[in-house]
N, C-alpha and C positions, 0 to 999 in steps of 0.2 A: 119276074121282071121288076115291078115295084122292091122286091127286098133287095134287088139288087143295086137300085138307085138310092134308096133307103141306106145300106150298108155304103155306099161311096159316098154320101151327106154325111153318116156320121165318122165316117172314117178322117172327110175334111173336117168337120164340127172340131175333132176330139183327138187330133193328131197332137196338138199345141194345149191341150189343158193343164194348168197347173194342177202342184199337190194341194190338198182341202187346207195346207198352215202355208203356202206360198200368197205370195200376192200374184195378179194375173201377168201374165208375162206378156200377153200380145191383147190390145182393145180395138185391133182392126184388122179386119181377115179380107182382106183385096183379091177373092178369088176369079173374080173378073177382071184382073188387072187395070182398073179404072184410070189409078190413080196413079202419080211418079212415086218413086221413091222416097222423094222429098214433103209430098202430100200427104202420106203414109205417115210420115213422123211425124207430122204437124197435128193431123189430129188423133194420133196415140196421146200425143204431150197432152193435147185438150183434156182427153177422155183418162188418164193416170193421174192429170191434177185434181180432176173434180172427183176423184176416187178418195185421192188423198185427204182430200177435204172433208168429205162428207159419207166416203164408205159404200156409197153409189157406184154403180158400172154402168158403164154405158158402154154396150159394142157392137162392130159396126160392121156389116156382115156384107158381101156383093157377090153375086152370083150372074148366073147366065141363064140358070133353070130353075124352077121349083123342086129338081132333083126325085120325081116321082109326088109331091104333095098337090094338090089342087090348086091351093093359091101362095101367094107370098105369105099370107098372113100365118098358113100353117107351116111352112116352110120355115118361116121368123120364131114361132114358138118353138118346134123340136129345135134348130140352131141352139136357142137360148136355154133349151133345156139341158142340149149335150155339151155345152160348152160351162155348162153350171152361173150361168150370170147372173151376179147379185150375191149377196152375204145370205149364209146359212144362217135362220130364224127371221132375218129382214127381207128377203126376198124381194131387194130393193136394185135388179136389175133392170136394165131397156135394154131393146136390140135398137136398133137402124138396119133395118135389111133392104137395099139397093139393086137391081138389077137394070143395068144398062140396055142391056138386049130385049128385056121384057118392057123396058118402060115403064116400071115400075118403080116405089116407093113406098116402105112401111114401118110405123116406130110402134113399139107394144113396151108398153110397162109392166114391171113385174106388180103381184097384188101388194108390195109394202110400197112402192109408190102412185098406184092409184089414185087416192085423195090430191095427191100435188101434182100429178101427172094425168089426168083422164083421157081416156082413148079421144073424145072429139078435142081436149087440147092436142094432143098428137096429131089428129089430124088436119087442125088449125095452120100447125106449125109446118105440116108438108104441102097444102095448100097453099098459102100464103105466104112462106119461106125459101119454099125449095122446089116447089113446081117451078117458077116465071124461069130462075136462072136455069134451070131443064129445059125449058121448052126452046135455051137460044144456044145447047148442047154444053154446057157450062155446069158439070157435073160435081166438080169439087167446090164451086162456090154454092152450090144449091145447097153441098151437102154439109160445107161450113159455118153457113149462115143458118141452118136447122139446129146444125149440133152444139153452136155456140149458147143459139135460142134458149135451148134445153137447157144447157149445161148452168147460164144465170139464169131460169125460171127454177129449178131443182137449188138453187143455193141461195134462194132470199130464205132470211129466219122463216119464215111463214111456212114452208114449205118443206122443213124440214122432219125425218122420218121422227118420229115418236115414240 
């Protein structure tokens, strides 16, 4: 039973990957249909600028289930694995994994942005940013106002990958 949920995570994960010399073609996987159409685009644009910029991914994963893993947070790492997030040798991805259903929220940084990124800044940032507009069902601005967060904390000099 677990490979078989296992096998349908990665089948969503890794349906949409690009090739290893492509740029990523999609930074927001709306498998819980959250978001409009128009949401959707608004924050690929976010997540494909600051890519541009800085060579960072950021993406943005929504589910219903943990699809067989225990929690979000392992659910959040295989996505991110199978979907390859982040630059080969920088391993300077984040997910955002969201589940509407679960009530849940989780941002993981890959290990080339840890130092500018650490798990309790992540957690700062879903706390403080993206729970209040959550708790008043206000889904795309929780998740706006996080992703934005991130997106100028990841692009002051300071904080750039090395």
């Amino acid at each position: 039973m677990r490979f078989a949920l296992f096998a349908s995570l990665l089948f969503l994960c890794v349906a949409f990957v690009p090739g290893k010399d492509k740029l990523r073609e999609r930074f927001v996987y709306d498998h819980e249909h959250v978001f409009t159409p128009e949401q959707v685009q608004q924050l690929d644009t976010l997540f494909r600028g600051h890519e541009l910029r800085t060579s960072n991914e950021i993406v943005l994963v929504t589910t219903n289930s943990y699809h067989g893993w225990p929690s979000l947070y392992e659910f959040a790492a295989s996505c991110g694995d199978s979907l390859r997030v982040g630059k080969r040798g920088k391993n300077n991805g984040m997910i955002i994994a969201f589940s509407k259903n679960l009530r849940e929220v989780f941002m993981a940084s890959g290990l080339g942005l840890e130092e500018a990124m650490p798990q309790a800044r992540c957690q700062k940032f879903v706390d403080s940013l993206m729970l209040p507009p959550f708790n008043e069902n206000r889904f795309f601005d929780g998740i706006w106002t996080g992703s934005t967060a991130v997106v100028k904390h990841l692009e002051q000099p300071d904080n750039a990958i090395k």
